[in-house]
C-alpha positions in Angstrom: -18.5 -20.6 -10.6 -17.5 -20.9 -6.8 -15.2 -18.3 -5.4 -14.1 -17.4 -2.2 -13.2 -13.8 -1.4 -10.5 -12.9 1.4 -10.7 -8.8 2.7 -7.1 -7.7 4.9 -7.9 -7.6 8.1 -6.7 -3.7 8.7 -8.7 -2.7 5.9 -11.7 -4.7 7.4 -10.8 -2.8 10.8 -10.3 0.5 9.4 -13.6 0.4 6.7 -16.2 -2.3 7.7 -18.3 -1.2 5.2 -16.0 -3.1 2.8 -17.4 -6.7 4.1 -21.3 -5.7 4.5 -21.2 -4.3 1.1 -19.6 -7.5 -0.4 -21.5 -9.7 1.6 -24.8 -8.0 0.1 -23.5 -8.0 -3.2 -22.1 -11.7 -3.2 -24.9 -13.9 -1.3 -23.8 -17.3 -0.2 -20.1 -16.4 -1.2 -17.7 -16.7 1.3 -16.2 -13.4 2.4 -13.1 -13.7 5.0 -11.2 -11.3 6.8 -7.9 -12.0 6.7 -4.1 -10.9 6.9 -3.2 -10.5 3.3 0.3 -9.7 1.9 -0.8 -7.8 -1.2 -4.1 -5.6 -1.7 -7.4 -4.9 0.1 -9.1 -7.6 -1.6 -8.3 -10.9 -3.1 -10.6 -13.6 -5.0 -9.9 -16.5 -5.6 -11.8 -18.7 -8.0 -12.3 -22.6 -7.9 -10.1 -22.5 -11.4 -7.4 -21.0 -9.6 -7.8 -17.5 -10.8 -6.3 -14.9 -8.4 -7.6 -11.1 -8.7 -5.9 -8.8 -6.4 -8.0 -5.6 -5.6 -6.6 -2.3 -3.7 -9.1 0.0 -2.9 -8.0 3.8 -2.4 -10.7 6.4 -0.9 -9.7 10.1 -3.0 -7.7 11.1 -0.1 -5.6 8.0 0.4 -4.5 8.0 -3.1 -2.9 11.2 -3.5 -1.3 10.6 0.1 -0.1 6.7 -1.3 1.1 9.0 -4.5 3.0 11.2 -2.3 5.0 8.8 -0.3 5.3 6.0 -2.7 3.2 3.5 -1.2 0.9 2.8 -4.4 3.9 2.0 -6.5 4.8 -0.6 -3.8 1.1 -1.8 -3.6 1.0 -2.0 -7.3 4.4 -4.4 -7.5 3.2 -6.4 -4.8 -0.5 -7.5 -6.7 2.0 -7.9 -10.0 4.6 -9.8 -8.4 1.8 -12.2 -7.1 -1.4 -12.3 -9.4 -2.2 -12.1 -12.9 -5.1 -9.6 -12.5 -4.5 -6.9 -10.7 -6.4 -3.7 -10.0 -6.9 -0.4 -7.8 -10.2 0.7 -7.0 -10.8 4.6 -6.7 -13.8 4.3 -4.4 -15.3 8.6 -4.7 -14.6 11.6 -7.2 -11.6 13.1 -8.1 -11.8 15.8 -10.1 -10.0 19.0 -11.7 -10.8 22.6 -11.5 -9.7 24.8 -14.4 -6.0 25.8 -13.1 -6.0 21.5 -13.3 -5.6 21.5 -9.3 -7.1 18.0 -8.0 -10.4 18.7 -6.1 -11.9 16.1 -3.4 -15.1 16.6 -1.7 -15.6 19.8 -3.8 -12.4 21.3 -2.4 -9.1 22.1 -3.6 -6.1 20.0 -2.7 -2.5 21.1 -3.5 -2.3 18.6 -6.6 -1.9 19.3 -9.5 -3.8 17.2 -12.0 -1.1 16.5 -14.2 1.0 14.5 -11.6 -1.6 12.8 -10.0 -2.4 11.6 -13.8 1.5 11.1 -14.3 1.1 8.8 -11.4 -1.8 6.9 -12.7 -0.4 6.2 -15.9 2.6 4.6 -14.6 0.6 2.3 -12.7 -1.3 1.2 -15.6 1.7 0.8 -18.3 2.9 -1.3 -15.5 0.1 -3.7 -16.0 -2.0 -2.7 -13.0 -5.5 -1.7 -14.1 -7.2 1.5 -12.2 -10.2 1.9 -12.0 -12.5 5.0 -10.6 -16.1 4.5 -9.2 -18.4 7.5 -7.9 -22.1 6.6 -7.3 -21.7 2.6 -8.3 -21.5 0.7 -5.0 -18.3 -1.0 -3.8 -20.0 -4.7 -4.3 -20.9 -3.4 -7.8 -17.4 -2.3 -8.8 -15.8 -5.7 -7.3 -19.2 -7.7 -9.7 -17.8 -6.1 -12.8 -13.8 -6.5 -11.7 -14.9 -10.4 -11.2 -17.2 -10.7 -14.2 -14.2 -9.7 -17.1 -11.7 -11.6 -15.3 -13.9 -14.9 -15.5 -15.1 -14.8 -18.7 -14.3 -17.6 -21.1 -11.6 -18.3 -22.8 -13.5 -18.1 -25.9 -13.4 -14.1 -25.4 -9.7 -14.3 -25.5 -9.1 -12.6 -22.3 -5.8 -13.2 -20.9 -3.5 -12.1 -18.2 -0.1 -11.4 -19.9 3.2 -10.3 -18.3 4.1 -8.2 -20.7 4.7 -4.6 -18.7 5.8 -1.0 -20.3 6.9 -0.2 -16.5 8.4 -1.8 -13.7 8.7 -0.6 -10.8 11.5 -0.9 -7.7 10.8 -4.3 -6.0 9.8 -4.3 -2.8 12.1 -4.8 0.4 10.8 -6.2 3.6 12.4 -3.6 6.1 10.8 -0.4 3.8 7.2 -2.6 4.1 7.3 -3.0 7.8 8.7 0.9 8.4 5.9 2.9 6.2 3.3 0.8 8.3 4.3 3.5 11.3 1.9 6.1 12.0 3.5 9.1 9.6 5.9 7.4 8.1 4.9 5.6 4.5 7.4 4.8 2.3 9.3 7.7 0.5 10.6 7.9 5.0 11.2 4.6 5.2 13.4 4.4 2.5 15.2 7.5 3.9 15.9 6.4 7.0 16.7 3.0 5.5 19.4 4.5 3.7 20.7 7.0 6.4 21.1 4.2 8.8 23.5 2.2 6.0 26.8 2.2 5.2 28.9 2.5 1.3 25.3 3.1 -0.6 23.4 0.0 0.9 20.0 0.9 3.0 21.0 -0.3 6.8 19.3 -2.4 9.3 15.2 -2.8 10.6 16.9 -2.4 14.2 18.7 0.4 13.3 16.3 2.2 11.8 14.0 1.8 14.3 16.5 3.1 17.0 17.6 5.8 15.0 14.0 7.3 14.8 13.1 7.2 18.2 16.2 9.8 18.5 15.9 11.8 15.9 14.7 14.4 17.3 17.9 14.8 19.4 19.9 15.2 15.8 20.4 18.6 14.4 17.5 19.1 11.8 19.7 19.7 9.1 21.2 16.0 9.5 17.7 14.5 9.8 16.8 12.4 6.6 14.1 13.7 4.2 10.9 14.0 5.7 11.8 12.8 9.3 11.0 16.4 11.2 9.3 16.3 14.4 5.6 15.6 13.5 7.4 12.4 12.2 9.3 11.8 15.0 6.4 12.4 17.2 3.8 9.9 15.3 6.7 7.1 15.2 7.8 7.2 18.7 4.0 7.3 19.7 3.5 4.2 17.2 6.1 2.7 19.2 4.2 3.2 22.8 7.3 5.1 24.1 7.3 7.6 26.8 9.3 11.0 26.3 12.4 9.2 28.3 12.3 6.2 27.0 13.9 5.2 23.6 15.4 1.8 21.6 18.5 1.1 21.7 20.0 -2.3 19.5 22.5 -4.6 21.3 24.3 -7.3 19.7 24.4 -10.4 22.0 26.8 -12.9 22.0 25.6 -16.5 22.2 28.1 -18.9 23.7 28.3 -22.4 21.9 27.4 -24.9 23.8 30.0 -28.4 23.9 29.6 -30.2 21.4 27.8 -27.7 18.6 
């Protein structure tokens, strides 16, 4: 069976590992880098099959955890594809007060929530998956080998899901791709910026953070402190005097419109 498989470009930027190791494992397959809306990976067979793949190193899991973002990731693949998956590439594992340990340190986690967390994303139909000494290319072989196997093993995608979760909304996407901010600040600042319950605009948002740190701390919104504040407006290019301000123009109709 021909396939062709498609790795996001920042992923490909940030880890180029990702396409040598793919391109080892799948000779003669295509492998392109890519903008992708939803996951780190995508393959897509010459039956149309479409399996979404997000890869999470230990660290960037319990950080996506933290702010929300794999929920979002997980919705995303969901929304689009029938098979759907995230790939924890390393070791997480538990010392015996059930803290999370990474690298044979101990993290802040406790191992019940980061479990919680895991479980929610399968129930809602997103399968994760955790890989220590097999390869990358390996992992993605096996991902690929279930997925495509006949219909005679009665293996199908269904849409049946125990959990949903929020769907996704353009402005939070575009916000939690600043440096420091993720999703759980997006969403606040989102809301902060609106008015009668409803989150506000992209543009306002955006202005609103680059002068946040000349707001009274107590009326900042959740997780927006100056480390936050710092990252975005850097994220943004600005100098210390500079910030964005939004105006509304007024467009003249011409004669005749």
């Amino acid at each position: 069976m021909s396939m062709t498989i498609i790795v996001d470009s920042n992923e490909a930027m940030q880890t180029p590992t990702v396409v040598t190791d793919l391109q080892k494992e799948f000779v003669g397959i295509p492998v392109i880098v890519s903008k992708l809306n939803y996951g780190d990976m995508l393959i897509i067979t010459d039956e149309g099959k479409t399996i979404a793949i997000e890869r999470k190193a230990p660290g960037d899991l319990l950080g996506s955890i933290g702010d929300g973002r794999v929920f979002a990731q997980a919705e995303r693949m969901l929304t689009n594809t029938p098979y759907s998956f995230i790939l924890i590439h390393g070791a997480i594992n538990y010392n015996f007060d059930d803290y999370v340990m990474i690298h044979n340190k101990v993290t802040q986690w406790r191992g019940k929530a980061v479990r919680a967390a895991l479980m929610a994303v399968q129930l809602s139909g997103c399968v994760v998956i955790q890989t220590e000494h097999v390869g990358l290319g390996n992992s993605v072989r096996e991902i690929f080998e279930l997925c495509i196997k006949p219909s005679a093993h009665e293996q199908k995608a269904s849409k049946v899901r125990s959990v949903t979760f929020p769907p996704c909304d353009g402005r939070v996407d575009i916000l939690s791709q600043f440096d420091g901010v993720g999703h759980k600040r997006a969403t606040a600042i989102l809301e902060f910026v609106g008015k009668d319950g409803e989150m506000g605009t992209l543009a306002d948002a955006i202005s609103w953070g680059t002068i946040m740190d000349m707001i009274v701390t107590d009326s900042h919104p959740d997780g927006w402190g100056k480390g936050t504040v710092d990252k975005f407006r850097k994220s943004l290019g600005l100098k210390s005097n500079e910030f964005v301000n939004v105006v509304e123009e007024e467009i003249d109709e011409m004669p005749g419109d």
